[in-house]
C-alpha positions as CSV (number, residue, x, y, z in Angstrom):
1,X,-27.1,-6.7,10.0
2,X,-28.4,-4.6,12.9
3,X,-25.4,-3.0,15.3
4,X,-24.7,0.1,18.0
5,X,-22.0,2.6,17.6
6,X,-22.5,2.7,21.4
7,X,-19.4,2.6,23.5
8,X,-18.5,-1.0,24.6
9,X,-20.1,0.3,28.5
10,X,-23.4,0.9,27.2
11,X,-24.3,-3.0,26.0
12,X,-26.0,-4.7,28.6
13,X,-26.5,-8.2,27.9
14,X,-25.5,-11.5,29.2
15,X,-24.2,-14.7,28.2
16,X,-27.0,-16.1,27.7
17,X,-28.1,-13.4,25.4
18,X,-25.2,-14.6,22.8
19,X,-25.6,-16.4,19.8
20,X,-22.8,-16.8,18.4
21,X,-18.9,-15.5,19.6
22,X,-16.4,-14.4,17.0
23,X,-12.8,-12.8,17.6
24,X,-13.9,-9.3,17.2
25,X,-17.4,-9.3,17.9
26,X,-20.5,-11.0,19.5
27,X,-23.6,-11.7,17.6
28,X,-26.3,-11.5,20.1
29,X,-29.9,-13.5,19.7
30,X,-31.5,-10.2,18.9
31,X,-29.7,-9.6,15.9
32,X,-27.3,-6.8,17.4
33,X,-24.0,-7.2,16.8
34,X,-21.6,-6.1,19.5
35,X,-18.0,-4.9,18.2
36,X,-15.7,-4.9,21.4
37,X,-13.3,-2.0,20.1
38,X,-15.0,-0.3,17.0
39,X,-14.1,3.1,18.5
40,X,-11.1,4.8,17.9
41,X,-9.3,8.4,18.6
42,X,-9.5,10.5,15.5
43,X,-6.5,12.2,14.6
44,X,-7.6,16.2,13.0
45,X,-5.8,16.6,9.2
46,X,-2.0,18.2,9.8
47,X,-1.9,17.5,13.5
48,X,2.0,17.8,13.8
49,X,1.7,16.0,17.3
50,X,0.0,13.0,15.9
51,X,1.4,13.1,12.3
52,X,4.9,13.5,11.3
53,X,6.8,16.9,10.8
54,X,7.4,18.0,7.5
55,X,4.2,16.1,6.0
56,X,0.7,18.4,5.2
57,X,-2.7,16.6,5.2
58,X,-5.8,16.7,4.4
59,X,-9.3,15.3,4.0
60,X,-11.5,14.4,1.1
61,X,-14.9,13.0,-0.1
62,X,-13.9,10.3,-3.0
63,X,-17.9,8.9,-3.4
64,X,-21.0,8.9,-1.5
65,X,-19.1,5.9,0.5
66,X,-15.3,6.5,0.3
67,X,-13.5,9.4,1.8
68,X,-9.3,9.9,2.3
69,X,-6.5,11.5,3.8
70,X,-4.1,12.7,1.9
71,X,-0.5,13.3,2.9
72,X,1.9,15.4,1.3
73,X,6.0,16.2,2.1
74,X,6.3,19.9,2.4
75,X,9.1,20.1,0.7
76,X,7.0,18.3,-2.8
77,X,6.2,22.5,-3.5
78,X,9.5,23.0,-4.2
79,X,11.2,20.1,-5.6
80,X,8.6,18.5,-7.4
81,X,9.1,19.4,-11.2
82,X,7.1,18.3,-13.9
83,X,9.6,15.0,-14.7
84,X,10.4,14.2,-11.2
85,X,7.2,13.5,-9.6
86,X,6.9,11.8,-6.5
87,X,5.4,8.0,-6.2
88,X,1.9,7.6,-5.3
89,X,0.9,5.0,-2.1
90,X,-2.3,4.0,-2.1
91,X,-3.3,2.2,1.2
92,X,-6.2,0.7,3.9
93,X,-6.0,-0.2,6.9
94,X,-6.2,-2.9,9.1
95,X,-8.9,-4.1,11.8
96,X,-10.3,-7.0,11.3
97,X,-13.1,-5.1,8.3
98,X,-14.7,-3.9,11.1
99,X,-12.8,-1.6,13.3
100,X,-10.4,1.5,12.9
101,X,-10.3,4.2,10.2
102,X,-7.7,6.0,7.6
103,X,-8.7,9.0,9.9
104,X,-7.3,7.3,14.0
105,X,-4.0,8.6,15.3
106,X,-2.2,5.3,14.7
107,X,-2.7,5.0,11.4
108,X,-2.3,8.9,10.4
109,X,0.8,8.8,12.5
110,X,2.2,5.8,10.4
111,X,1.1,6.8,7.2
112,X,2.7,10.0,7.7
113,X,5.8,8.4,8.4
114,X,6.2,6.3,5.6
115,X,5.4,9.6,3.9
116,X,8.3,11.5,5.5
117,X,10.5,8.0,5.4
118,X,10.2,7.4,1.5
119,X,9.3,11.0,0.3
120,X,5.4,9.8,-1.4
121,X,2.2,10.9,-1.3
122,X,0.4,8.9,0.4
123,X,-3.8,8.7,0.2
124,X,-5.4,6.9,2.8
125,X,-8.4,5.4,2.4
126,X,-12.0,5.3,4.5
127,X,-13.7,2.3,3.3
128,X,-17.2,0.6,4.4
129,X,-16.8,-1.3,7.5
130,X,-19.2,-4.6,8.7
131,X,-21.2,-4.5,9.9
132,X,-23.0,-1.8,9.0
133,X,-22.0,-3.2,5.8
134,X,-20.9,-6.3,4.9
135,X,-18.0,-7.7,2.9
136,X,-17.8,-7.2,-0.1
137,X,-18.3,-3.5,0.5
138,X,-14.7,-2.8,1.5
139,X,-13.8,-4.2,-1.6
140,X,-16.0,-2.4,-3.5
141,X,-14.6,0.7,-2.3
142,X,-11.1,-0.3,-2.1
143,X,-12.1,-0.5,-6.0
144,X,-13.5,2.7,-6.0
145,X,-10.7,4.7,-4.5
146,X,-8.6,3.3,-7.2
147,X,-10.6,4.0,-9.7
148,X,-10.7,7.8,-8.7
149,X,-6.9,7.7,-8.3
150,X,-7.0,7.1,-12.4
151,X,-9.1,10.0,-12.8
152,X,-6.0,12.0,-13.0
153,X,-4.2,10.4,-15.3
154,X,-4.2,13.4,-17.5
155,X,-3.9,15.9,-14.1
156,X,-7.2,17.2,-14.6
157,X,-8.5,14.8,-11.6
158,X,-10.5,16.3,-8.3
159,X,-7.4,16.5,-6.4
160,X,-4.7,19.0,-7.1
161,X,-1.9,17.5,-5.0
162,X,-2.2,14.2,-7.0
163,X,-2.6,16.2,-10.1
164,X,0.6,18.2,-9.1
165,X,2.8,16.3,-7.4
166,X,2.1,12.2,-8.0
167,X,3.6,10.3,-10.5
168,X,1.0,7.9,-11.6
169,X,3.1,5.4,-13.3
170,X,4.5,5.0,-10.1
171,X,1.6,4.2,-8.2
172,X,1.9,1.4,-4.7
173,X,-1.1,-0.5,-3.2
174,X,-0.2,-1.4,0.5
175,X,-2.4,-2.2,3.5
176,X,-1.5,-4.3,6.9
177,X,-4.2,-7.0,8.6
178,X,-7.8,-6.3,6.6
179,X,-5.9,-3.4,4.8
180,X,-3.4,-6.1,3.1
181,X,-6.2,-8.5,2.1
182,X,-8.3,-5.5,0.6
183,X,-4.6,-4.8,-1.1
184,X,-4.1,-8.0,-2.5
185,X,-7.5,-8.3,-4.0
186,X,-7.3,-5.1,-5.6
187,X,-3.9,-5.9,-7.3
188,X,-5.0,-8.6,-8.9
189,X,-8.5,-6.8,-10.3
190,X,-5.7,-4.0,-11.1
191,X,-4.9,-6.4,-14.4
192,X,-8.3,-5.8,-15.6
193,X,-7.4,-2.6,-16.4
194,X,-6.4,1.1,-15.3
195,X,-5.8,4.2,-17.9
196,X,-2.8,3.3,-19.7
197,X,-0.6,6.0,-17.7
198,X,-1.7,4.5,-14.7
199,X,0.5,1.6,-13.4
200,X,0.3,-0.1,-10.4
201,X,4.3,-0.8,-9.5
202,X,4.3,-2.4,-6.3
203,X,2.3,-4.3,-3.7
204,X,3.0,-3.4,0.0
205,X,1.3,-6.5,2.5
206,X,2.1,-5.8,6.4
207,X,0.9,-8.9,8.4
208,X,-2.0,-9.9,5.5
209,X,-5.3,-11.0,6.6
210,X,-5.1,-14.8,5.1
211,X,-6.7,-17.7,6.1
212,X,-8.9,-20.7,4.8
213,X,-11.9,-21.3,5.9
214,X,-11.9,-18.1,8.5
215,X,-15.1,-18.4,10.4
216,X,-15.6,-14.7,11.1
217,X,-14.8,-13.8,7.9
218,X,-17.0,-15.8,5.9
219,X,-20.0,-14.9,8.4
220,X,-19.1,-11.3,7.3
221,X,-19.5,-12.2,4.0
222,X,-22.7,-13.8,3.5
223,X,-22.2,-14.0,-0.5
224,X,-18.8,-16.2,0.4
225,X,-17.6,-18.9,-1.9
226,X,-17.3,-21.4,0.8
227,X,-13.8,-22.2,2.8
228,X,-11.6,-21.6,-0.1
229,X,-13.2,-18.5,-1.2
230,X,-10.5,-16.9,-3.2
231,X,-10.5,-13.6,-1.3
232,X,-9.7,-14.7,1.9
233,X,-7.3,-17.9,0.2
234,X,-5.7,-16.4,-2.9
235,X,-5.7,-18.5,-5.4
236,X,-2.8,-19.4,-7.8
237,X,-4.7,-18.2,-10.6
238,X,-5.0,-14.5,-9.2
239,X,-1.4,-15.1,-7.8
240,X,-0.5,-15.4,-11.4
241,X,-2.0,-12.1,-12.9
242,X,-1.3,-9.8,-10.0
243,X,-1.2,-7.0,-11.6
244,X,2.0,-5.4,-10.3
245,X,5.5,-5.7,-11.0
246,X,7.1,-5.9,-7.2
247,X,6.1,-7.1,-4.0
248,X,6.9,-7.0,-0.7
249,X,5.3,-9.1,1.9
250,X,6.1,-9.0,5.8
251,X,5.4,-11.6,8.5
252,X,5.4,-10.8,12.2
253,X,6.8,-14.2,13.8
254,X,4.7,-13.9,16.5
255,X,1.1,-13.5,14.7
256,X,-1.8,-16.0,15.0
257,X,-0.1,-19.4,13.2
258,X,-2.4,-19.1,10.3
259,X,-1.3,-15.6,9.3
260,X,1.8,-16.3,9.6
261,X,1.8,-19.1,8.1
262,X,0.0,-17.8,5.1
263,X,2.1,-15.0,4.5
264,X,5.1,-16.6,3.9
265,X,3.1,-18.6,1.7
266,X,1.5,-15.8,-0.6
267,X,5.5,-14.8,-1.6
268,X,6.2,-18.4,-2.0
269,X,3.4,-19.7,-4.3
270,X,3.4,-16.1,-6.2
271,X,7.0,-17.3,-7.4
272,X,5.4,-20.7,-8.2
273,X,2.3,-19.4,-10.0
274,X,3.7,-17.8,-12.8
275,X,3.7,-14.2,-12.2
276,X,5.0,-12.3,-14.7
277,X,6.3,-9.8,-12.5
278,X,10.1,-9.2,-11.2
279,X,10.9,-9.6,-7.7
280,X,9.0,-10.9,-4.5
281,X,10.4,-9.9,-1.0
282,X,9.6,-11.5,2.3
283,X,10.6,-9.9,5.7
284,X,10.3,-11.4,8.9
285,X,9.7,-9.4,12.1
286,X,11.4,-12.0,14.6
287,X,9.7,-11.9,18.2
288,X,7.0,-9.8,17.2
289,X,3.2,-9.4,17.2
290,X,0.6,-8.9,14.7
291,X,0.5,-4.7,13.5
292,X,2.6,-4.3,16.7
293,X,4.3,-1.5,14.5
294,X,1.0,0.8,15.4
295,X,1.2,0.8,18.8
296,X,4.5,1.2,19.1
297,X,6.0,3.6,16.8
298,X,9.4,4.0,17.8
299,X,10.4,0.1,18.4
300,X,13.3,-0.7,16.6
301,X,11.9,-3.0,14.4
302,X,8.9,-0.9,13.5
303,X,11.9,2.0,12.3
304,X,12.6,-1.0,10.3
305,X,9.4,-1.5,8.4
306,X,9.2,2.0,7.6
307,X,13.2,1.9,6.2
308,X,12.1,-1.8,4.2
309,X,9.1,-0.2,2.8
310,X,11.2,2.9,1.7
311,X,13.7,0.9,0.2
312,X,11.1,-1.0,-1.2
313,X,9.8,2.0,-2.9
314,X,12.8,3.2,-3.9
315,X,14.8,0.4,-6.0
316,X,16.8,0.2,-3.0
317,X,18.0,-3.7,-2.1
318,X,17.7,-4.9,1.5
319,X,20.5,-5.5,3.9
320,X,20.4,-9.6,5.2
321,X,20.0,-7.8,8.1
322,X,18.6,-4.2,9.2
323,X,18.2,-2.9,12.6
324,X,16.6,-5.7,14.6
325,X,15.0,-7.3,12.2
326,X,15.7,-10.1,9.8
327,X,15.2,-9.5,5.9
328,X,15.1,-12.8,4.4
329,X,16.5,-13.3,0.5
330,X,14.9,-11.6,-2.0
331,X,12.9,-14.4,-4.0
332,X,13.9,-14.1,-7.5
333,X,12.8,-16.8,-9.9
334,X,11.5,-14.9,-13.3
């Protein structure tokens, strides 16, 4: 794939130079492909302004592909003991596999607030974006990341605040858009197998990136298995051996049909697969947009997903109803 990290004012072509039009990008008869919005305001580690009071951070090199943020509470120095560690969140954001970072100010401002919301550490991860590289390459280091998280299973891993403060038998996977497909697909390679003092407890998917037959997606992803290609349709077979014992999924009511659509039917055909795991939550955003939480911070309803995900975290049941938003039934069927 040839591309520009120019800024969208510098491509100077015409209609007639396009081959082909897809939602977040144009593939041009040259070979160029021309992301509208693949640049993004990064947000410095432990920027207070951008990030969230009370919550340190800090950037690392995972592999030759895969770097992090890491966020910390402040308070984890002092009330963090050796048999009350804190939960580990693993998570990747969205933007369509080709846009935004672990590093912008939206998503370093709402990582750090989950942080500060449901007292974890929290490591964010920079993955390989198309299409500089394509699909399955965020995969691959959505794999990777994990992997190194098991490193310190023992606490002699790279990263002392993991090694310190995380309790890896408390570990979530989460991600919205891209960032909750790249979750999903991890969680179910998860049952393959992690260091035994290494378990995966939860699944956290914001507005998952689900839908069969996806044109963009499979162009991305030139090794695809055709419409149904289980990592953009799960599969009841993966559904079955996620490898996790919670999930939470949430639906914005006013996303794209399809993802809405097939979000509400990931929690309902993971009940029906056979999962041998114990609960599976679905929440509703009513009257909202896809990751409209990003953009606007301090909207009720996005207070709400931060308090649901907490609560989530925590062992803490949902209210029918909190703030704005409705929480539909836990789906219990095990």
């Amino acid at each position: 794939m040839v591309s520009s990290n120019s800024s969208n004012n510098e491509w100077t072509y015409t209609e007639s130079d396009i081959a082909k039009k897809f939602s977040f990008f144009n593939l041009l008869k040259d070979g160029r492909i021309h992301v509208f919005t693949s640049l993004y305001e990064r947000a410095p580690p432990s920027d207070h302004p951008v990030t969230t009071p009370g919550v340190e951070t800090k950037d690392i090199t995972i592999s030759l592909t895969i770097s992090a943020r890491i966020f910390l509470p402040s308070s984890a120095a002092t009330t963090t003991t050796t048999t009350n560690k804190l939960p580990l969140l693993v998570y990747f954001h969205g933007g369509g596999f080709c846009m935004q970072s672990a590093f912008s100010v939206e998503y370093s401002l709402f990582v750090s607030q989950i942080v500060a919301e449901a007292n974890v550490i929290a490591v964010s991860v920079e993955y390989r974006l198309f299409p500089k590289d394509c699909i399955p390459a965020c995969y691959e280091d959505g794999w990777g990341a994990i992997q190194w998280v098991g490193l310190h299973c023992k606490g002699g891993g790279p990263e002392c605040w993991i090694n310190d403060y995380a309790d890896l038998g408390r570990v979530f996977v989460g991600g919205d858009s891209a960032g909750g497909n790249i979750t999903h697909n991890l969680v179910a390679k998860v049952a393959e197998g992690l260091p035994e003092n290494v378990r995966v407890e939860g699944m956290i998917l914001i507005h998952p990136f689900f839908w069969e037959g996806e044109e963009m997606w499979m162009f991305m992803c030139p090794t695809n298995k055709g419409p149904k290609d289980p990592r953009l349709t799960p599969a009841v077979e993966d559904l079955a051996r996620m490898g996790c014992d919670r999930v939470l999924v949430l639906v914005a009511e006013k996303d794209d049909e399809h993802l809405y659509e097939a979000g509400k039917k990931y929690a309902e055909n993971l009940i029906k697969s056979g999962w041998k795991g114990t609960v599976a939550e679905l929440m509703e955003n009513k009257g909202k947009e896809h990751i409209f939480h990003l953009y606007d911070p301090l909207d009720p309803e996005a207070v709400a997903i931060r308090q649901r995900i907490s609560s989530f975290i925590h062992h803490h049941h949902p209210d029918n109803k909190h703030g704005n938003t409705d929480v539909l039934p836990c789906l219990n069927g095990f």
